[in-house]
C-alpha positions, 0 to 999 in steps of 0.5 A, a space after each residue: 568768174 573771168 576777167 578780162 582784157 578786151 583789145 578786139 571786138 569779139 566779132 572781129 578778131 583777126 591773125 594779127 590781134 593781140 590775144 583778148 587777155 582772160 583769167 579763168 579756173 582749169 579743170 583741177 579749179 586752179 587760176 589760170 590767166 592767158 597773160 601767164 603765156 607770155 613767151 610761149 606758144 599757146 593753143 586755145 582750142 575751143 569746143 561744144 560740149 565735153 563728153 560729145 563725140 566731136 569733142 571727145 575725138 578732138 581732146 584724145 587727138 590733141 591728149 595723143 599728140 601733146 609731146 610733139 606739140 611741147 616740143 614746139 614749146 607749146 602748150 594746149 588749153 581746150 575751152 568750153 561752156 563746161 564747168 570745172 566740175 564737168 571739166 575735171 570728169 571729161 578730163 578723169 575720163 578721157 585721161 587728158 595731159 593738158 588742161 582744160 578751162 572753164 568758162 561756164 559764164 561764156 565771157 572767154 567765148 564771147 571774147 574770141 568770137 566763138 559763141 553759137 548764135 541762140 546758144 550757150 555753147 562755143 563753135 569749134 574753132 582753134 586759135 594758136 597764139 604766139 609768145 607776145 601774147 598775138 593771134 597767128 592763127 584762126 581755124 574756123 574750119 576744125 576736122 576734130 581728128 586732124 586738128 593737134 597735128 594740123 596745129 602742131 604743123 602750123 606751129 612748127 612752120 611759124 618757128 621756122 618763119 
């Protein structure tokens, strides 16, 4: 189960927004907790359904490009509707290199804003966070093959501002 810090209204957060806070399980069911983030840059890159071909071509992007995006000191958490256990497959088989979260209750996607109306699964949107915990960036419209290196050029011109 999740828990939460609400600072925004879900429906609108906004670049700027202090990141709502959450507590969840990874795919390896240990704790994760966003407020552990604090100093880093973090990508919180939400998605459908594990095992779908979108997601699949997204998770292996992101898995191939994930040395570039650590060198930004960055790290990548990918979140769906998936439990841990579907999680932990999706992440054995895909030989992913960053974690994945579970939040089979929808209480993170419903935080960020992502839930799919009539839907228990999360639109694919990417949120990149920067080290006081701020939203610096919302992409509402993911390419899944593009998206670790549209994120991983969106981090390194922050650093650069």
């Amino acid at each position: 189960m999740a828990i939460f810090n609400f600072q925004a209204n879900a429906a609108e957060l906004k670049v700027g927004d202090s990141a709502p806070l959450f507590s969840t399980q990874t795919h390896e069911g240990k704790s994760f907790e966003l407020a552990s983030r604090r100093g880093k840059w973090t990508v919180l890159y939400f998605y459908p359904k594990a095992q779908t071909p979108g997601c699949t071509k997204q998770a292996c992007a992101f898995r191939d490009s994930i040395d570039v995006i650590r060198k930004l000191d960055a790290e990548v958490y990918g979140v769906s509707s998936d439990t841990v256990q579907d999680q932990a497959k999706f992440h054995k088989h895909e030989h992913l290199n960053f974690p994945l979260l579970a939040d089979a209750d929808l209480k993170i996607i419903s935080a960020y804003g992502t839930k799919l109306p009539g839907l228990n699964f999360s639109r694919r949107w990417t949120f990149i966070i920067d080290p006081e915990l701020k939203v610096r960036s919302i992409d509402h419209d993911v390419d899944p093959v593009l998206d670790a290196k549209k994120t991983a050029d969106q981090i390194s011109a922050f650093k650069k501002n």
